[in-house]
C-alpha positions as a Markdown table, in Angstrom:
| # | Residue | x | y | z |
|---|---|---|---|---|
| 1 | Unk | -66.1 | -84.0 | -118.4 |
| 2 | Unk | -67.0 | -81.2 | -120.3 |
| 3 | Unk | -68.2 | -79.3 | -117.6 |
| 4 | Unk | -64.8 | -79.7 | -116.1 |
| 5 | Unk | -63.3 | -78.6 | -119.2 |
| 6 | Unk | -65.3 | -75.4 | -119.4 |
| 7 | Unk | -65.6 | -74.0 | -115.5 |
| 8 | Unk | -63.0 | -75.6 | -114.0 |
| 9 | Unk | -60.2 | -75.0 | -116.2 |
| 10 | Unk | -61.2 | -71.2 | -116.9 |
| 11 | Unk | -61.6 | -70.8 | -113.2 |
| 12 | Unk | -57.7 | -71.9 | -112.2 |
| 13 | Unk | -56.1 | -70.6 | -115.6 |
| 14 | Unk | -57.6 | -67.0 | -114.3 |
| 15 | Unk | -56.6 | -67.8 | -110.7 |
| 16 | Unk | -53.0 | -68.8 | -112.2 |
| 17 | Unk | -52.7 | -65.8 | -114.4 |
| 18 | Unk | -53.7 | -63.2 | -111.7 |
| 19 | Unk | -51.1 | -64.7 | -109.3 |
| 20 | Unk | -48.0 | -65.2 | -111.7 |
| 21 | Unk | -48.8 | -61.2 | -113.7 |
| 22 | Unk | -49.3 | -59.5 | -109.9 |
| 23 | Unk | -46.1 | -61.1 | -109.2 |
| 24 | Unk | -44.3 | -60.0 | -112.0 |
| 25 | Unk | -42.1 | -56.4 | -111.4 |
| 26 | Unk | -44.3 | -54.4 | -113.9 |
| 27 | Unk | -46.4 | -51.6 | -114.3 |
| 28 | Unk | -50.1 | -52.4 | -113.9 |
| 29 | Unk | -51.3 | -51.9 | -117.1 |
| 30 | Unk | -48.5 | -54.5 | -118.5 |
| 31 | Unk | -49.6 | -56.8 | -116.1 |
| 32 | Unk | -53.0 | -56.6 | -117.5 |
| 33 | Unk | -51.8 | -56.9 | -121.2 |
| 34 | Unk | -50.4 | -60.2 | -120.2 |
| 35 | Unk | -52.8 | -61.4 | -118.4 |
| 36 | Unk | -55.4 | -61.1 | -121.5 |
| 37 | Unk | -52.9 | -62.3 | -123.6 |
| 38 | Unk | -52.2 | -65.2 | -121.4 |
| 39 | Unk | -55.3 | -66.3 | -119.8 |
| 40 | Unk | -56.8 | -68.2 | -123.0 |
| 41 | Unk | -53.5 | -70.0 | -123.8 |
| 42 | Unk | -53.7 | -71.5 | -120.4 |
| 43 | Unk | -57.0 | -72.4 | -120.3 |
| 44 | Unk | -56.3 | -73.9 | -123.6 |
| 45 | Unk | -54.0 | -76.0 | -122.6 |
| 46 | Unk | -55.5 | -77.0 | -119.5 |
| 47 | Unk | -58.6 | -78.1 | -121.8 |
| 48 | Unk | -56.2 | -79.7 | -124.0 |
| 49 | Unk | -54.2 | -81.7 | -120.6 |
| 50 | Unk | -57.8 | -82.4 | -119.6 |
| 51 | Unk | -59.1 | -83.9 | -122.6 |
| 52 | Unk | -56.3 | -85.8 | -124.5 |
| 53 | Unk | -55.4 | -87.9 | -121.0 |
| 54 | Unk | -56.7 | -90.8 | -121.0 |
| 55 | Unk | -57.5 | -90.9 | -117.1 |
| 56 | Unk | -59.8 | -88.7 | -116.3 |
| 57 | Unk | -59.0 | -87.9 | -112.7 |
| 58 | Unk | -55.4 | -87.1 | -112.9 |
| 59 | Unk | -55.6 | -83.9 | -114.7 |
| 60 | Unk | -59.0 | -82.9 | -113.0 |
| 61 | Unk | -57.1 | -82.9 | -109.4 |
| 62 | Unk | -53.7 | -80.9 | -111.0 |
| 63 | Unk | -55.9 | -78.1 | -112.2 |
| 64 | Unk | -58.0 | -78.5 | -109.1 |
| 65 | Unk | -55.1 | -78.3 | -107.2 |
| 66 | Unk | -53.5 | -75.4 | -109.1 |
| 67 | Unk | -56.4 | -73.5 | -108.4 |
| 68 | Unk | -56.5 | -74.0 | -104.8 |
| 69 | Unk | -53.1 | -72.8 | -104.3 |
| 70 | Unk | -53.7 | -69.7 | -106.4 |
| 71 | Unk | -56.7 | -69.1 | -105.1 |
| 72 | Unk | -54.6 | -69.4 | -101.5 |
| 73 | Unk | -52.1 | -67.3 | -102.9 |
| 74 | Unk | -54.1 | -64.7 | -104.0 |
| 75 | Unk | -56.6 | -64.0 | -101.2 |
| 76 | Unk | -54.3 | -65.3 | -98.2 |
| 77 | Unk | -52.2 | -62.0 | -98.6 |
């Protein structure tokens, strides 16, 4: 579980932040201020999702999930 807290959350909140700041109608540098500002609250509350449930498989697929699609999104283009 920790494992999955550490890689696998920081893997899909940086997936997720690179596709929702590139979609965003702002200059590049902006979009790179928001995605460092971003990045660690989402991984933080992926962590958080992924530890306070008390199934453990639930929230390990919706963050697996969400960074399949992102991943999609960002490198299907």
């Amino acid at each position: 579980k920790a494992a999955a807290c550490i890689f696998l959350c920081a893997i899909s909140a940086m997936l997720l932040t690179v596709v929702w700041t590139t979609t965003l109608p702002m200059d590049k540098v902006d979009q790179i201020a928001l995605g460092i500002y971003t990045m660690p609250v989402l991984w933080g509350a992926f962590v958080y999702w992924l530890c306070a449930d008390n199934t453990e498989w639930r929230p390990v697929i919706s963050v697996s999930v969400i960074g399949a699609l992102s991943y999609l999104l960002i490198y299907s283009v």
